[in-house]
PDB file of N, CA, C, O and CB in Angstrom:
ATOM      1  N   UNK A   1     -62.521  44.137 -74.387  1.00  0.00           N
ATOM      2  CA  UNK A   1     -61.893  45.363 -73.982  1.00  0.00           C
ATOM      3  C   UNK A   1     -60.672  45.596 -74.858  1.00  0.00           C
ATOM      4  O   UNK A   1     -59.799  44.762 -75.097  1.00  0.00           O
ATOM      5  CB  UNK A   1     -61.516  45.325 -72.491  1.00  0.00           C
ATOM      6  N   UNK A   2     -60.717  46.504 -75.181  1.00  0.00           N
ATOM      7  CA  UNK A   2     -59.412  47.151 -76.013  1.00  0.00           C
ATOM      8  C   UNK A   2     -58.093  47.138 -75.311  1.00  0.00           C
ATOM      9  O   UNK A   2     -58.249  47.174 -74.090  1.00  0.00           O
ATOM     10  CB  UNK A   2     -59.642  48.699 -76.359  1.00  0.00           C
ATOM     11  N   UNK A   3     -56.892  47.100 -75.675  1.00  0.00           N
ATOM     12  CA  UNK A   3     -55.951  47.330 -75.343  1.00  0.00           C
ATOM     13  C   UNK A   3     -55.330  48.905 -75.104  1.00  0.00           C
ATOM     14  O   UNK A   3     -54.526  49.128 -74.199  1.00  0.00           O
ATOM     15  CB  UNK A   3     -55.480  46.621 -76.064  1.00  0.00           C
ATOM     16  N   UNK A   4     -55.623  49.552 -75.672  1.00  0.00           N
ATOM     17  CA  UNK A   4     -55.563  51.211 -75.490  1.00  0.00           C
ATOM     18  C   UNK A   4     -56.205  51.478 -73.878  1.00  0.00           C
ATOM     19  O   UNK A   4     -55.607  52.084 -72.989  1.00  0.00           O
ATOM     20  CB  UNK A   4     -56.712  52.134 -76.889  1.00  0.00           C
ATOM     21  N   UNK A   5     -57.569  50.861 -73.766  1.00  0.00           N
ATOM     22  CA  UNK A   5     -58.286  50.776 -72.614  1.00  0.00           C
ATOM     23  C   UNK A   5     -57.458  50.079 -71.275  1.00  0.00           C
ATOM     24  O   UNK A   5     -57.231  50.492 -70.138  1.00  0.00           O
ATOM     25  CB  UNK A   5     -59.543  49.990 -73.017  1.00  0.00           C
ATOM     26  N   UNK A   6     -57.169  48.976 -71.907  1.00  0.00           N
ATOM     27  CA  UNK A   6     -56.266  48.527 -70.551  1.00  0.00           C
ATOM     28  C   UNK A   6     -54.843  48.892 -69.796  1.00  0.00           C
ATOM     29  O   UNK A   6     -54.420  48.538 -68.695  1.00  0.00           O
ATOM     30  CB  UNK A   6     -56.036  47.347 -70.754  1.00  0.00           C
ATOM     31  N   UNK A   7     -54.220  49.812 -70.902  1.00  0.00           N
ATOM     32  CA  UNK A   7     -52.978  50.322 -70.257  1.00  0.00           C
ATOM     33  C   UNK A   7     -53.170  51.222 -69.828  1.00  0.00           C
ATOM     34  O   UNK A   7     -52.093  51.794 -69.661  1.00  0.00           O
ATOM     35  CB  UNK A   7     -51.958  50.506 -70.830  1.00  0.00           C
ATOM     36  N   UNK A   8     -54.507  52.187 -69.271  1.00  0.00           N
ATOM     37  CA  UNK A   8     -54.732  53.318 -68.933  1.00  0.00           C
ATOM     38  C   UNK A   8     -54.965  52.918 -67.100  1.00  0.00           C
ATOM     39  O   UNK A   8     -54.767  53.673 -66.148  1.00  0.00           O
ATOM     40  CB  UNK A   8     -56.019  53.983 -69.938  1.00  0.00           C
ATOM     41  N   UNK A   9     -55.577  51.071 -67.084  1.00  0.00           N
ATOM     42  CA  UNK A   9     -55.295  50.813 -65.974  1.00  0.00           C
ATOM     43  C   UNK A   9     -54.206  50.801 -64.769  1.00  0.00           C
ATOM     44  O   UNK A   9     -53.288  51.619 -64.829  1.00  0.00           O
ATOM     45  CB  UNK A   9     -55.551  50.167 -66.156  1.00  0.00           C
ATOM     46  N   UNK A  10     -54.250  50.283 -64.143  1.00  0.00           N
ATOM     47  CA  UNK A  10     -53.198  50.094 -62.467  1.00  0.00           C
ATOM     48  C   UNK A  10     -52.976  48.530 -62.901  1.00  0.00           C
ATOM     49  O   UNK A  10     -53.702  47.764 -63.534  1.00  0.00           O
ATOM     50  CB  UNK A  10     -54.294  50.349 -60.346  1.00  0.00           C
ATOM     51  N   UNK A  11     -51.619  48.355 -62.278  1.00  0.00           N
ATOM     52  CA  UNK A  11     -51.305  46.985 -62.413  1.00  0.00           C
ATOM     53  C   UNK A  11     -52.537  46.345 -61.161  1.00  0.00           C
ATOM     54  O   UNK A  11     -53.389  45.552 -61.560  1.00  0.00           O
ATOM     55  CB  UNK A  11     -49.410  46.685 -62.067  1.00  0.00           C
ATOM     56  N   UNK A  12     -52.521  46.632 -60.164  1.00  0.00           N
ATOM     57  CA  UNK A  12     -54.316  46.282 -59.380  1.00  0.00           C
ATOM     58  C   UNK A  12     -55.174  46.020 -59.653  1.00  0.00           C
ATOM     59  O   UNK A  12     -55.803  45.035 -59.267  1.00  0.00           O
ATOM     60  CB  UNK A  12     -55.047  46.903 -58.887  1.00  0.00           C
ATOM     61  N   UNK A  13     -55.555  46.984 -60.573  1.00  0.00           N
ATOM     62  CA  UNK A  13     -56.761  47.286 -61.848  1.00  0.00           C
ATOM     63  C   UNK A  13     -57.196  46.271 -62.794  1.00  0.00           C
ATOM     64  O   UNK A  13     -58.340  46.078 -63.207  1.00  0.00           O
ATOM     65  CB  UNK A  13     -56.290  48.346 -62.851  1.00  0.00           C
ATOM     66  N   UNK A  14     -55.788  45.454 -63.169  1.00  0.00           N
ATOM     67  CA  UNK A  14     -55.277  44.988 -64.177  1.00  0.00           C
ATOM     68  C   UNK A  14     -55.623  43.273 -63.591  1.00  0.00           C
ATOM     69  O   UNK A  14     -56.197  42.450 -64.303  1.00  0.00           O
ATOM     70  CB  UNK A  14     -53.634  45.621 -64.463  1.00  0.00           C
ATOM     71  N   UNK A  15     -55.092  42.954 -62.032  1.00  0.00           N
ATOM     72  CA  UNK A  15     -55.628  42.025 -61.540  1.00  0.00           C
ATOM     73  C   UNK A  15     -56.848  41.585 -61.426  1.00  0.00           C
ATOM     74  O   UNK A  15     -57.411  40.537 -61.743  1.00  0.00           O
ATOM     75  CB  UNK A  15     -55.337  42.050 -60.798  1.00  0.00           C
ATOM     76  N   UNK A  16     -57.276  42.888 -60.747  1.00  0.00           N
ATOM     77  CA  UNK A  16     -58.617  42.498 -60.154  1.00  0.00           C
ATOM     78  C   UNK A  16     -59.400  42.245 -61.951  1.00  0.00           C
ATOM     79  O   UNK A  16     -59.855  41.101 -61.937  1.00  0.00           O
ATOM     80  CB  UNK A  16     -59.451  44.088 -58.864  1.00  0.00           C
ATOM     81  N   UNK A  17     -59.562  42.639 -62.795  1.00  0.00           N
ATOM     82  CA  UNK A  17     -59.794  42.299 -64.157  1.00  0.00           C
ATOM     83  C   UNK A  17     -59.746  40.993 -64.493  1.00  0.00           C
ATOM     84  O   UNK A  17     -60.685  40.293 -64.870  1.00  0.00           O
ATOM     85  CB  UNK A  17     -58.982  42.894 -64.934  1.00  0.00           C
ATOM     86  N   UNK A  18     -58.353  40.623 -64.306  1.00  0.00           N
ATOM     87  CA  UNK A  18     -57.949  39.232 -64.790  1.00  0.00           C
ATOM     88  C   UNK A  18     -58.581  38.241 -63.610  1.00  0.00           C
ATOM     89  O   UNK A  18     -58.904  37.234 -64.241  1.00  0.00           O
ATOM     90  CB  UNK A  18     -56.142  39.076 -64.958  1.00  0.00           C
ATOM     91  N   UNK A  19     -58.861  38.062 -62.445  1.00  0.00           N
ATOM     92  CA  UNK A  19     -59.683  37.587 -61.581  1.00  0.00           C
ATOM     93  C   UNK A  19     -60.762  37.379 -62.244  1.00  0.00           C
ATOM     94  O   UNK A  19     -60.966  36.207 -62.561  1.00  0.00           O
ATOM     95  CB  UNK A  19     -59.855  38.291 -60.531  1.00  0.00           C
ATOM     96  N   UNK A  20     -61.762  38.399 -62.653  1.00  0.00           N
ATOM     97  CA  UNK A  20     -63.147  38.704 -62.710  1.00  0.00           C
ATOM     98  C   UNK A  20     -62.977  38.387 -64.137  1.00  0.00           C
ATOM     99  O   UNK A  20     -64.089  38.455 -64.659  1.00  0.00           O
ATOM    100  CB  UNK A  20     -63.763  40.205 -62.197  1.00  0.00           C
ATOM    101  N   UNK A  21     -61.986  38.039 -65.081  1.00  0.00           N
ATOM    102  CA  UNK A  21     -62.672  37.371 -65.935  1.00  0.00           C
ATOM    103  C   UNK A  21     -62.119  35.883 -66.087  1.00  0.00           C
ATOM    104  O   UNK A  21     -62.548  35.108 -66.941  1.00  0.00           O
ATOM    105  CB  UNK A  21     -62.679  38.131 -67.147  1.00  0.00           C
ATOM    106  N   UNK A  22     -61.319  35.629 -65.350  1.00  0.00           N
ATOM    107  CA  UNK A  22     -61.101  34.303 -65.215  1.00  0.00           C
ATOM    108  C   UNK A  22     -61.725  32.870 -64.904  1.00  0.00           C
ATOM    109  O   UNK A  22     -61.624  31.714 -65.313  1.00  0.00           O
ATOM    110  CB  UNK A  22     -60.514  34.413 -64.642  1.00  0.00           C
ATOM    111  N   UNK A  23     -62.755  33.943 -63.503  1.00  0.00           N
ATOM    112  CA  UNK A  23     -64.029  33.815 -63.162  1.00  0.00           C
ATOM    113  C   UNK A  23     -65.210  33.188 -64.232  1.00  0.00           C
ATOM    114  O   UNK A  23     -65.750  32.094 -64.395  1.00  0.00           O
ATOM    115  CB  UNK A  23     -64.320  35.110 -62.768  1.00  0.00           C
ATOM    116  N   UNK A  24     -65.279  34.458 -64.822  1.00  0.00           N
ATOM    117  CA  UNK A  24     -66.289  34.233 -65.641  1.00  0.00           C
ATOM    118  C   UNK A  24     -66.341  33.122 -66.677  1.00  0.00           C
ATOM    119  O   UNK A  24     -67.333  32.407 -66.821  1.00  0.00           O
ATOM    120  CB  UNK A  24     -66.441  35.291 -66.192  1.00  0.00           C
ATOM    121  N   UNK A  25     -65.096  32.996 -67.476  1.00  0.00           N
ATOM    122  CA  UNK A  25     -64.425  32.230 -68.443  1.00  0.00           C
ATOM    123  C   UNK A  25     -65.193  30.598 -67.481  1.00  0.00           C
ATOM    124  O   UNK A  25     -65.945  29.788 -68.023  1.00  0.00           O
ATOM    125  CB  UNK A  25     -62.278  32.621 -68.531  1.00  0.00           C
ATOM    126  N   UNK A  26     -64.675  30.521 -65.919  1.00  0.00           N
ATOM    127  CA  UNK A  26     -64.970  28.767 -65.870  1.00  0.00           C
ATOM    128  C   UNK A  26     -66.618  28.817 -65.638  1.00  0.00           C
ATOM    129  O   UNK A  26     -67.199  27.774 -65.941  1.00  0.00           O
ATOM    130  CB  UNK A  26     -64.007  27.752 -64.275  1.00  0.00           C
ATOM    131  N   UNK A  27     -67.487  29.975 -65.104  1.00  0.00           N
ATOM    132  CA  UNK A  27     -68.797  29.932 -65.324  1.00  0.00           C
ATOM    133  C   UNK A  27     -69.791  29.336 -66.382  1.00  0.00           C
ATOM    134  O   UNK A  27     -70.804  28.642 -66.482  1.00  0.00           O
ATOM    135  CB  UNK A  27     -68.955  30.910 -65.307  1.00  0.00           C
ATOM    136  N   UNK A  28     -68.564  30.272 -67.346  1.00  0.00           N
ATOM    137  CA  UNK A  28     -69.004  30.070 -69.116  1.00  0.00           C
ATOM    138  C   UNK A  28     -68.815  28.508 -69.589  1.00  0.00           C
ATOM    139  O   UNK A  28     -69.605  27.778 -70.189  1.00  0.00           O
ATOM    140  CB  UNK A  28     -67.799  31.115 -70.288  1.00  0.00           C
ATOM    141  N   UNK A  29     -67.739  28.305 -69.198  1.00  0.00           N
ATOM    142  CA  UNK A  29     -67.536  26.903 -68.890  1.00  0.00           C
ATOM    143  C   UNK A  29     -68.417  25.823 -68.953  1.00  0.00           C
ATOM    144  O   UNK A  29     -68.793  25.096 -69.873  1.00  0.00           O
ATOM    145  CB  UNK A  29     -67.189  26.842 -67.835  1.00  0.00           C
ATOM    146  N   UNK A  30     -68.758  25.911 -67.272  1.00  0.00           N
ATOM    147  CA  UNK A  30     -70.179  25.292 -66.880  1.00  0.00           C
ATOM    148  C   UNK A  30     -71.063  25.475 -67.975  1.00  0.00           C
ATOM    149  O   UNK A  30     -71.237  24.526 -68.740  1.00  0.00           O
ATOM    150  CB  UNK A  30     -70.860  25.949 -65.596  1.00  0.00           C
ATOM    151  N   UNK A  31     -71.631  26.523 -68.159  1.00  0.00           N
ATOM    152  CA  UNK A  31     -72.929  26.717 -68.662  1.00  0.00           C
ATOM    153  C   UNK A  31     -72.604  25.661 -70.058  1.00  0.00           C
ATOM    154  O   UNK A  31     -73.484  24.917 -70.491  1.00  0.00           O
ATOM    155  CB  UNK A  31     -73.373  28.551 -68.956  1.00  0.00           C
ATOM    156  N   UNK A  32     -71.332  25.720 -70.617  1.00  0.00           N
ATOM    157  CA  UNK A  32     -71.052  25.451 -71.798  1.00  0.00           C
ATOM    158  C   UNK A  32     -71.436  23.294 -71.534  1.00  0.00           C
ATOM    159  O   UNK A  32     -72.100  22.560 -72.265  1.00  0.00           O
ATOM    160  CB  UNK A  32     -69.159  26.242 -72.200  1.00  0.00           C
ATOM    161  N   UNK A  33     -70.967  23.080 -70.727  1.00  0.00           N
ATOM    162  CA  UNK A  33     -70.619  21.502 -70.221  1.00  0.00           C
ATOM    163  C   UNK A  33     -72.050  21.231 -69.720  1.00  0.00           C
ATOM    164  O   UNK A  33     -72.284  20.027 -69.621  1.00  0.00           O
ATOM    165  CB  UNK A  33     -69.266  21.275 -68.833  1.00  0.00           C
ATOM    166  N   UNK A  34     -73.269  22.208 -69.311  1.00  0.00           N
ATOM    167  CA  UNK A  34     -74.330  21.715 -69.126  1.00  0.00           C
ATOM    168  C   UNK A  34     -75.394  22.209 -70.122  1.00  0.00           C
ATOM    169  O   UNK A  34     -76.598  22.085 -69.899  1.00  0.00           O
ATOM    170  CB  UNK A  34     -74.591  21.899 -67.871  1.00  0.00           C
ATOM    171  N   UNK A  35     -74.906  22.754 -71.191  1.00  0.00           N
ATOM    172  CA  UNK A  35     -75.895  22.833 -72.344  1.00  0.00           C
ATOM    173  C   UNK A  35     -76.342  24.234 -72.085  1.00  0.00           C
ATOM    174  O   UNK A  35     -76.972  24.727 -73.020  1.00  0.00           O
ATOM    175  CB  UNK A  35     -77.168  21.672 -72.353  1.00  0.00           C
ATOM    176  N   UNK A  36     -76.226  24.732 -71.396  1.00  0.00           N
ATOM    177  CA  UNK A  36     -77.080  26.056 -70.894  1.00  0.00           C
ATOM    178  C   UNK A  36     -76.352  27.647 -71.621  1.00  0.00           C
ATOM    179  O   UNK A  36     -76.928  28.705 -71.371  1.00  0.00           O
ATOM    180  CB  UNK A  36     -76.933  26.096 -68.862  1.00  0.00           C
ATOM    181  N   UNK A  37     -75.496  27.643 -72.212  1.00  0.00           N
ATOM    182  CA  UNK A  37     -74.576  28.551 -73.019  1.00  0.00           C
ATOM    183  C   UNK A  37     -75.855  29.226 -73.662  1.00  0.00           C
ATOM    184  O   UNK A  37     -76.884  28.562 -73.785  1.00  0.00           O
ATOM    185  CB  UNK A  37     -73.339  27.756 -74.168  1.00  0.00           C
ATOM    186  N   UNK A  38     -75.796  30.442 -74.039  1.00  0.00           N
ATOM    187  CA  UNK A  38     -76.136  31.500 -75.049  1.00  0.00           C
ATOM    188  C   UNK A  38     -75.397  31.541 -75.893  1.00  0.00           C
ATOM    189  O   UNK A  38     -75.571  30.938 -76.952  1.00  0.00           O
ATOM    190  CB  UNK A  38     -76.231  32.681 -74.702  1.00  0.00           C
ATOM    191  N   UNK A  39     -74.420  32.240 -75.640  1.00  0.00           N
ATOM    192  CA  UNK A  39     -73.343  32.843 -76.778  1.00  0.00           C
ATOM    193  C   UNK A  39     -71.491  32.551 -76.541  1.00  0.00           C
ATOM    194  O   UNK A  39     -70.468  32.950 -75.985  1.00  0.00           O
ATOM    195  CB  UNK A  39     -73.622  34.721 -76.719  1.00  0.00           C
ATOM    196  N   UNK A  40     -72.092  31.532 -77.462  1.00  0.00           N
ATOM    197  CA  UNK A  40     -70.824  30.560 -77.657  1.00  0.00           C
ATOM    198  C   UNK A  40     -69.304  31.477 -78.077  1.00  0.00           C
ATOM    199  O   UNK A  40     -68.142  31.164 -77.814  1.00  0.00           O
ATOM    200  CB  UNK A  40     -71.269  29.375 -79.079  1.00  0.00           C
ATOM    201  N   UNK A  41     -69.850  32.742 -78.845  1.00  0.00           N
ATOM    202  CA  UNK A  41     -68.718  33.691 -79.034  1.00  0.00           C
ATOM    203  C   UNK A  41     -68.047  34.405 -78.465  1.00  0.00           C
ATOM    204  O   UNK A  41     -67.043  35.028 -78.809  1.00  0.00           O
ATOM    205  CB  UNK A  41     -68.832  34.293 -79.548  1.00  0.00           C
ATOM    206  N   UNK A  42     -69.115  34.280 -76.651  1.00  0.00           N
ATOM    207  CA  UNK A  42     -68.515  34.752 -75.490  1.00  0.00           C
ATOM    208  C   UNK A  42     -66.464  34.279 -75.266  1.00  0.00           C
ATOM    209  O   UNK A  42     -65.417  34.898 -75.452  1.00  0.00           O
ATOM    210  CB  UNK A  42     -69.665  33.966 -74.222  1.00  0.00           C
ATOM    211  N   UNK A  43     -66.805  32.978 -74.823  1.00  0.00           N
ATOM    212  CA  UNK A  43     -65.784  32.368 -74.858  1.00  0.00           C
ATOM    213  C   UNK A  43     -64.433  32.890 -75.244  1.00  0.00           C
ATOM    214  O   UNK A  43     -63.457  33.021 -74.505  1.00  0.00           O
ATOM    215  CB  UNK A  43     -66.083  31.537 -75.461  1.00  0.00           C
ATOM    216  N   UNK A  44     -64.536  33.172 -76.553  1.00  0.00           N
ATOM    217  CA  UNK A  44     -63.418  33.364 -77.446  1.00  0.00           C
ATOM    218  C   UNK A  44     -62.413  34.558 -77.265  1.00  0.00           C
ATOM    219  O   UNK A  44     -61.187  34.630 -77.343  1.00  0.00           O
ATOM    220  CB  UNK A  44     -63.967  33.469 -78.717  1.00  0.00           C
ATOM    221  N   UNK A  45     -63.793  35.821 -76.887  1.00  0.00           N
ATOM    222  CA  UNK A  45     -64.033  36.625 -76.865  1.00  0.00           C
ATOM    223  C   UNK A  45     -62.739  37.419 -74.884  1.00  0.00           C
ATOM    224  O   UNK A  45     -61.996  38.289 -74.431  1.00  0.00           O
ATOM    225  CB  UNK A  45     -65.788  36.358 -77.204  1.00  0.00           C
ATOM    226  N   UNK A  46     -63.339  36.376 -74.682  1.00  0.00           N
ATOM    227  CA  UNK A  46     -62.844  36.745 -73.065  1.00  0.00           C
ATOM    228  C   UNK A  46     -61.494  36.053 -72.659  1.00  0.00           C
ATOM    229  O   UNK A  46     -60.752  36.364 -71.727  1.00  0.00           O
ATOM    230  CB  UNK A  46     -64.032  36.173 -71.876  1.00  0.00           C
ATOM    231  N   UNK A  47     -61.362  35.132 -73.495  1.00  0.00           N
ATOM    232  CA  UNK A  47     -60.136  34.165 -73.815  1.00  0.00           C
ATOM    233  C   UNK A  47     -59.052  35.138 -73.956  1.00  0.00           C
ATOM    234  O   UNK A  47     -58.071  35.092 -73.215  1.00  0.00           O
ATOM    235  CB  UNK A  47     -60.287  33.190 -75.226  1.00  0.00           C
ATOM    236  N   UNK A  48     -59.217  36.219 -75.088  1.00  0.00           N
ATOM    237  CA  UNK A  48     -58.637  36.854 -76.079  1.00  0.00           C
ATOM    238  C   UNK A  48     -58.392  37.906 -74.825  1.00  0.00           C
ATOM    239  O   UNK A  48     -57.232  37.805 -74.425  1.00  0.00           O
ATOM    240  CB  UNK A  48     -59.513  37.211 -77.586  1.00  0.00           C
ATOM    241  N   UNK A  49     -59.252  38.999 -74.009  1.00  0.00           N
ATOM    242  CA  UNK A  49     -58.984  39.324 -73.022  1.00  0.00           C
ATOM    243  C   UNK A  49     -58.188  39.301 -72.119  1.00  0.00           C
ATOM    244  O   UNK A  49     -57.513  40.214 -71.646  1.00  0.00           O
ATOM    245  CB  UNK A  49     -59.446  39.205 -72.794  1.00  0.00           C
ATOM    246  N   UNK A  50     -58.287  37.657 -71.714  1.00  0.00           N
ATOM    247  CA  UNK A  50     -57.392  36.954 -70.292  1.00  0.00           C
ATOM    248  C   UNK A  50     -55.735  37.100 -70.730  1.00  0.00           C
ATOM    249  O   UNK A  50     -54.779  37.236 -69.967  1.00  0.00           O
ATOM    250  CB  UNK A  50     -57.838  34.875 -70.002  1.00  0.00           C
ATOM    251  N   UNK A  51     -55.737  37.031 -72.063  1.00  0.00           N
ATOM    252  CA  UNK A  51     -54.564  37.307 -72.849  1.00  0.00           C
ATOM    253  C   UNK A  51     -54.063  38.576 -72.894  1.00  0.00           C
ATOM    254  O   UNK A  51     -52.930  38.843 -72.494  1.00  0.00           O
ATOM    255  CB  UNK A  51     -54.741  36.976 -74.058  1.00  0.00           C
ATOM    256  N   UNK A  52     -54.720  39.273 -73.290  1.00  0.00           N
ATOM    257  CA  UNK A  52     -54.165  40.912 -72.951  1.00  0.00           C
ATOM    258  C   UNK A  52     -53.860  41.601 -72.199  1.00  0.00           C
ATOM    259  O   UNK A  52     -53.081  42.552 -72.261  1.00  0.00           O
ATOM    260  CB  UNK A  52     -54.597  41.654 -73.098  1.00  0.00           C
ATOM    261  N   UNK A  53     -54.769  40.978 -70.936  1.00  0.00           N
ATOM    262  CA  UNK A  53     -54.426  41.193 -69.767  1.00  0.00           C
ATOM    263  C   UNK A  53     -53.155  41.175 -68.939  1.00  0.00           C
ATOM    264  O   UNK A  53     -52.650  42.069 -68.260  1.00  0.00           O
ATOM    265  CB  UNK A  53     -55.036  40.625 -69.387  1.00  0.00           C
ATOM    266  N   UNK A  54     -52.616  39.441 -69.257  1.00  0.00           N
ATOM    267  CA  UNK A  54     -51.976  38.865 -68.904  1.00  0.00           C
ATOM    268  C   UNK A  54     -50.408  39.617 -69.748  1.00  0.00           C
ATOM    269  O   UNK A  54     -49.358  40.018 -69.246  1.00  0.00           O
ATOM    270  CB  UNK A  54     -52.588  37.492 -69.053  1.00  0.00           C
ATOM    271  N   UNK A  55     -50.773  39.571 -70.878  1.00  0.00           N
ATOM    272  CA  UNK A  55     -49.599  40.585 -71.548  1.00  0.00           C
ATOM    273  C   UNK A  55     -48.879  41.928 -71.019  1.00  0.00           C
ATOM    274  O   UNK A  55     -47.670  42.139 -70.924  1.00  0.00           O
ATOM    275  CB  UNK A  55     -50.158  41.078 -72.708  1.00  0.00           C
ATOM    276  N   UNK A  56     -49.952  42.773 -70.703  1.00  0.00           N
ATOM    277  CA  UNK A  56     -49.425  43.979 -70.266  1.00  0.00           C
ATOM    278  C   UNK A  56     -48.952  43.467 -68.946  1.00  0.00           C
ATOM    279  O   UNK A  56     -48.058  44.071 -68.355  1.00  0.00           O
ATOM    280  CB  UNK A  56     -50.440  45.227 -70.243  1.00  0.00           C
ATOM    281  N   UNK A  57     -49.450  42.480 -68.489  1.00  0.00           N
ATOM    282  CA  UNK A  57     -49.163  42.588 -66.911  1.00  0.00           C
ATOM    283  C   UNK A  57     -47.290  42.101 -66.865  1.00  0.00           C
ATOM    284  O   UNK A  57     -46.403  42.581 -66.159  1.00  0.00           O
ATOM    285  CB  UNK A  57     -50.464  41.196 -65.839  1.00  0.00           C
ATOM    286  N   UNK A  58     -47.204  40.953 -67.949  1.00  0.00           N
ATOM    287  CA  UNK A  58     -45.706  40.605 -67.894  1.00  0.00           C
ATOM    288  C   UNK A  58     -44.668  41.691 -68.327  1.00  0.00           C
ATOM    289  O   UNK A  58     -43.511  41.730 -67.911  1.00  0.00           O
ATOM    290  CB  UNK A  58     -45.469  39.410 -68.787  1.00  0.00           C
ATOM    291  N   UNK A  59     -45.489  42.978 -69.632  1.00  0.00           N
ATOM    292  CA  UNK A  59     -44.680  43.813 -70.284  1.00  0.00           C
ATOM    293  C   UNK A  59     -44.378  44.751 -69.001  1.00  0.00           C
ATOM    294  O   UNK A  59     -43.360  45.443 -68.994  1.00  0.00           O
ATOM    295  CB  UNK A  59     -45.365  44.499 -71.642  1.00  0.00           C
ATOM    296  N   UNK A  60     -45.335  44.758 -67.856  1.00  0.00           N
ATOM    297  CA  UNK A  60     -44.634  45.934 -67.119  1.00  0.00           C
ATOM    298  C   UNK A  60     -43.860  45.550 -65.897  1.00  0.00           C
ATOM    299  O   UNK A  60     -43.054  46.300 -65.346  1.00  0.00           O
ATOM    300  CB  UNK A  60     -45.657  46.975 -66.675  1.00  0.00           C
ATOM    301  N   UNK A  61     -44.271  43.853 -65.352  1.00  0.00           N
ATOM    302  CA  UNK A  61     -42.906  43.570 -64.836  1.00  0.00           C
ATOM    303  C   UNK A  61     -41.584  43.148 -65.584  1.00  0.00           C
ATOM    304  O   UNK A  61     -40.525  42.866 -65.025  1.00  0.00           O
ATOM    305  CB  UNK A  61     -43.094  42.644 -64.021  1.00  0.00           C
ATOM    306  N   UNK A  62     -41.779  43.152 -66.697  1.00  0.00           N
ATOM    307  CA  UNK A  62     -40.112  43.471 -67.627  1.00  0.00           C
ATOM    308  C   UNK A  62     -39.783  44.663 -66.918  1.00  0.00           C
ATOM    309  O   UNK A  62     -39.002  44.795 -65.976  1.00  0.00           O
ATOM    310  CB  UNK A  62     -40.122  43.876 -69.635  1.00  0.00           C
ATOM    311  N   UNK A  63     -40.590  45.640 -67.588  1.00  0.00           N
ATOM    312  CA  UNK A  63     -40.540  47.119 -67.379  1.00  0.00           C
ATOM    313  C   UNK A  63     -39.680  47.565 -66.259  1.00  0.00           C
ATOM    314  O   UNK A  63     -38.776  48.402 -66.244  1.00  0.00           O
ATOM    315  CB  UNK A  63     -41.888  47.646 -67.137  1.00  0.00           C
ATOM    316  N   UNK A  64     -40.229  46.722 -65.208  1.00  0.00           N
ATOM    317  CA  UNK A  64     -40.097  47.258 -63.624  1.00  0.00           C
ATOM    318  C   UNK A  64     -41.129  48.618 -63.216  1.00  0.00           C
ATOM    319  O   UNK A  64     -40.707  49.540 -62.518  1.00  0.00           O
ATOM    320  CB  UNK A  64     -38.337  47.810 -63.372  1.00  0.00           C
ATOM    321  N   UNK A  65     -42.052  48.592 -63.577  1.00  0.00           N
ATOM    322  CA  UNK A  65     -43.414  49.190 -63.054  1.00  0.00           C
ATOM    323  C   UNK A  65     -44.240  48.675 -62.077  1.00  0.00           C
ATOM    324  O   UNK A  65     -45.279  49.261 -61.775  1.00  0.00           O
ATOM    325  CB  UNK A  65     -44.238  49.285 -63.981  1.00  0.00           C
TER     326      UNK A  65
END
């Protein structure tokens, strides 16, 4: 997900996101620790996400938003 995309969210929005891919990330996990992975580029991919997420979320309690 883009970053342009995510500041158009709700700090809510923004949670429930970071939940649901946090989620996913220890799924990926598993699959990864039992051999069962597809796409290993997932990972990286959603990593990079959990990060952006997590960014805007601290830039707008600086903010006070």
């Amino acid at each position: 997900m883009k970053t342009s995309e995510l500041k158009e969210l709700t700090a809510d929005e923004l949670r429930q996101r970071l939940e649901e891919s946090q989620q996913e990330l220890f799924n990926l996990r598993v699959q990864q620790a039992t051999g069962q992975m597809e796409k290993a580029s997932r990972l990286k991919t959603l990593r990079r996400d959990i990060a952006r997420v997590l960014t805007l979320l601290q830039q707008r309690q600086k903010a006070g938003r």
